[in-house]
C-alpha positions in Angstrom: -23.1 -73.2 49.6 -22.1 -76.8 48.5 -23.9 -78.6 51.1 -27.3 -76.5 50.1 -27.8 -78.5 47.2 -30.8 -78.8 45.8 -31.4 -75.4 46.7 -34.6 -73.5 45.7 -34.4 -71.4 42.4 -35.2 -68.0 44.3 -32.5 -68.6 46.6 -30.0 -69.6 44.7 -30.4 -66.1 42.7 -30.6 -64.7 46.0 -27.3 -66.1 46.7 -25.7 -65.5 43.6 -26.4 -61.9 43.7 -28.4 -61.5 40.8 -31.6 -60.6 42.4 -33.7 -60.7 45.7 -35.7 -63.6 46.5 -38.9 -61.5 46.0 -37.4 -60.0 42.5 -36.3 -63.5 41.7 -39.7 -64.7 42.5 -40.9 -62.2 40.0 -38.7 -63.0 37.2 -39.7 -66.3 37.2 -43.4 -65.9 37.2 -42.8 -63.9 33.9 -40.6 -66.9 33.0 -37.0 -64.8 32.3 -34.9 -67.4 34.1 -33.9 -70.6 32.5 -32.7 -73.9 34.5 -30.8 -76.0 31.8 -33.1 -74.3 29.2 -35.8 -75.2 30.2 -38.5 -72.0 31.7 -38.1 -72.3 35.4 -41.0 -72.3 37.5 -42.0 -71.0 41.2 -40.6 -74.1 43.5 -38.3 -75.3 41.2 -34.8 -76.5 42.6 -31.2 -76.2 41.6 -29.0 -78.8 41.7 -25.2 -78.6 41.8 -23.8 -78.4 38.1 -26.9 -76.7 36.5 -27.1 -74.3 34.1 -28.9 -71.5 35.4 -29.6 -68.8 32.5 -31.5 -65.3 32.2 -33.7 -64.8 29.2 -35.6 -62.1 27.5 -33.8 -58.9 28.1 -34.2 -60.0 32.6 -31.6 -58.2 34.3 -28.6 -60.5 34.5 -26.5 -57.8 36.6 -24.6 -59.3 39.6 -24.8 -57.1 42.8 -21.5 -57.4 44.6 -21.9 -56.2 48.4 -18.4 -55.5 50.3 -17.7 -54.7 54.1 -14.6 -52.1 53.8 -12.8 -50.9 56.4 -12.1 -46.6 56.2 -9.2 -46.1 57.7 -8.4 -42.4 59.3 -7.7 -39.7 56.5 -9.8 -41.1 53.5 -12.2 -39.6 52.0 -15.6 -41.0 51.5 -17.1 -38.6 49.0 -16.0 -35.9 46.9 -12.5 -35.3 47.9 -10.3 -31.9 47.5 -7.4 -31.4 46.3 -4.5 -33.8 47.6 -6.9 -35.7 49.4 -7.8 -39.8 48.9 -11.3 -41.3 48.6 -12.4 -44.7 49.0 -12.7 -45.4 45.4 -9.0 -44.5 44.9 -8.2 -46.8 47.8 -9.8 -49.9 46.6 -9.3 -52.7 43.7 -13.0 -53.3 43.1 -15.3 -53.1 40.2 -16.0 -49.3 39.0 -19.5 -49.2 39.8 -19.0 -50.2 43.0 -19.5 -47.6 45.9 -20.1 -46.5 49.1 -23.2 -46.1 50.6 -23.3 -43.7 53.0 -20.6 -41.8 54.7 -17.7 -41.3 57.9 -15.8 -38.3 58.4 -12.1 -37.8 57.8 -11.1 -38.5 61.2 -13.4 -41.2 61.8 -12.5 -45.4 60.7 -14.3 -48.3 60.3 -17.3 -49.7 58.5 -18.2 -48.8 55.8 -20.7 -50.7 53.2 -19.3 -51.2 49.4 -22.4 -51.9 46.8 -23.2 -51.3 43.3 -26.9 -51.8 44.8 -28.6 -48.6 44.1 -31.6 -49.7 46.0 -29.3 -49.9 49.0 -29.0 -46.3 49.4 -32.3 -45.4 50.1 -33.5 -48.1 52.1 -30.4 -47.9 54.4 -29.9 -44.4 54.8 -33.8 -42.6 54.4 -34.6 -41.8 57.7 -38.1 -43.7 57.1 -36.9 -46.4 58.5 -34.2 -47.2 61.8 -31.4 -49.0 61.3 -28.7 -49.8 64.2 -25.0 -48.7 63.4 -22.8 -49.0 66.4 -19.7 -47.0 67.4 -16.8 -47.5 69.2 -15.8 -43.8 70.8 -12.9 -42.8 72.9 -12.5 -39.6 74.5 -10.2 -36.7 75.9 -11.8 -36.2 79.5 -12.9 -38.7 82.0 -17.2 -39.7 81.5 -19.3 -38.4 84.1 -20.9 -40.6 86.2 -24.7 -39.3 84.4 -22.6 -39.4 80.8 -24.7 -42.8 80.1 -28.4 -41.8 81.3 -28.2 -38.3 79.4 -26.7 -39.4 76.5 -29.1 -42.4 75.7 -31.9 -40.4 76.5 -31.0 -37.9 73.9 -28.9 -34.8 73.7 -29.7 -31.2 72.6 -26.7 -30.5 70.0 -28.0 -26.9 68.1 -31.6 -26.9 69.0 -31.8 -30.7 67.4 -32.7 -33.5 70.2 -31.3 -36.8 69.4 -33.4 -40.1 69.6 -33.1 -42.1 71.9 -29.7 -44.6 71.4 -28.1 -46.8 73.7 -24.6 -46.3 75.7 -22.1 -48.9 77.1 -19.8 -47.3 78.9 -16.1 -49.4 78.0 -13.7 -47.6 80.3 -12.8 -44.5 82.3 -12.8 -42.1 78.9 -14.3 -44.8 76.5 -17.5 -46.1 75.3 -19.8 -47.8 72.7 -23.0 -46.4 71.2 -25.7 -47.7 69.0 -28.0 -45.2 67.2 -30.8 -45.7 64.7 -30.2 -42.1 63.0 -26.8 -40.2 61.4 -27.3 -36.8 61.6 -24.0 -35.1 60.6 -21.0 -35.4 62.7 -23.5 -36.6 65.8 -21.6 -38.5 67.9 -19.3 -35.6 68.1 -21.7 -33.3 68.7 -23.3 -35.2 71.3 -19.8 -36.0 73.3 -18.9 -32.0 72.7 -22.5 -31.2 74.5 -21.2 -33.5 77.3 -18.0 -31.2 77.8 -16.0 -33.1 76.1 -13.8 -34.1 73.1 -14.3 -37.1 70.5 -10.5 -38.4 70.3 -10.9 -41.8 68.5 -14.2 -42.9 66.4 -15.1 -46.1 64.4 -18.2 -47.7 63.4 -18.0 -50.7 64.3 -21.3 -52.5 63.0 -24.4 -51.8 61.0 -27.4 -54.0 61.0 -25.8 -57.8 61.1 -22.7 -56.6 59.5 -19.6 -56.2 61.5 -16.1 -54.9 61.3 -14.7 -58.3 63.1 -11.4 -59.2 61.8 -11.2 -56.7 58.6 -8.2 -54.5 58.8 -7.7 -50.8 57.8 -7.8 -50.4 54.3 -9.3 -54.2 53.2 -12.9 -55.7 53.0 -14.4 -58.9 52.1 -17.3 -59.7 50.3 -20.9 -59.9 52.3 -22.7 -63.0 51.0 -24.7 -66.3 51.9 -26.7 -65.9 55.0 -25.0 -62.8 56.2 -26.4 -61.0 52.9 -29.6 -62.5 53.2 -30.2 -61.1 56.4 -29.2 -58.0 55.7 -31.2 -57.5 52.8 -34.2 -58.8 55.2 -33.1 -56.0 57.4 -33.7 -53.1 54.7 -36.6 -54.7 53.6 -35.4 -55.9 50.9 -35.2 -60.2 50.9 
């Protein structure tokens, strides 16, 4: 972010986590953001070493946005007895949570926020995001496993949308879907004949599990935020 400098006043709140650039647009028209106390206006710039201040009662709340990896056996939500969640499992602020969910047996990505606007935008099925899925299985794919399962399958009188298969190895494949009905991909492999043995979400929107090991996460920020807030509508 050093090398941005000067860098426009909506971005930098952008970056900083305080605010979209549209909000941050907003907050400034109404003048609630200071630059060295002085009323900041639309097109002004930040240089490195200024003071940049909310004023007015404007929401100076940081949203933190982490990529965690779920490892197999924790919980996302509302766990029983003897069981672990994900808030148990991680050091991060309390307000901080997961949006969205993966099964018990299932590992990988999972997105950290305390964004509440997040929720909706990412998981309403108004709108189609892609989540990818790496999926290994008990029994050998059949040769049409690809051209029936992207074209949709009937699992309990529900046929899914359209998604699109890569086929990995003999019993192994990716998928990429733009919905997340319950336990889908399971569904989908069981109405193929077979049997979901390994499952992990791999990447959702821009965001990828690359490099982040079972049980850690690392912050989402700079241009990798910004374009995913762009994704959901939200930049």
């Amino acid at each position: 972010m050093e090398n941005e400098y000067p860098m426009r006043i909506n971005k930098y709140l952008a970056h900083e986590g305080i605010s979209t650039r549209r909000g941050a647009d907003e907050m400034i028209a109404r003048g609630k953001v200071l630059i060295n106390g002085r009323v900041a206006l639309l097109g002004d710039k930040v240089q490195k070493g200024d003071k940049v201040e909310m004023r007015g009662g404007g929401s100076t709340k940081k949203y933190l946005y982490f990529a965690y990896h779920k490892p197999v056996g924790v919980i996302t939500h509302s766990p029983q007895m003897g069981e672990k969640d994900i808030k148990q499992s991680v050091s991060l602020p309390k307000d901080v949570f997961p949006v969205g969910r993966l099964d018990k047996d299932s590992s990988g990505l999972i997105i950290l926020t305390n964004d509440g606007r997040v929720t909706d935008r990412l998981l309403s099925p108004n709108y189609e995001h892609d989540k990818e899925y790496r999926v290994r299985v008990s029994e050998p794919l059949r040769e049409s496993f690809k051209k029936v399962m992207e074209a949709g399958v009937n699992i309990e009188g529900y046929l899914t949308a359209p998604c699109v298969v890569r086929k990995t190895g003999p019993k192994s494949f990716n998928i990429t879907l733009t919905e997340g009905k319950k336990h889908q991909i399971r569904r989908m492999v069981s109405a193929m004949h077979n049997t979901v043995q390994e499952l992990e979400r791999v990447r959702i929107l821009n965001i990828r599990l690359d490099g982040i090991e079972p049980g850690e996460w690392r912050a989402i920020e700079g241009d990798e935020l910004a374009t995913f807030l762009a994704h959901i509508g939200m930049k």
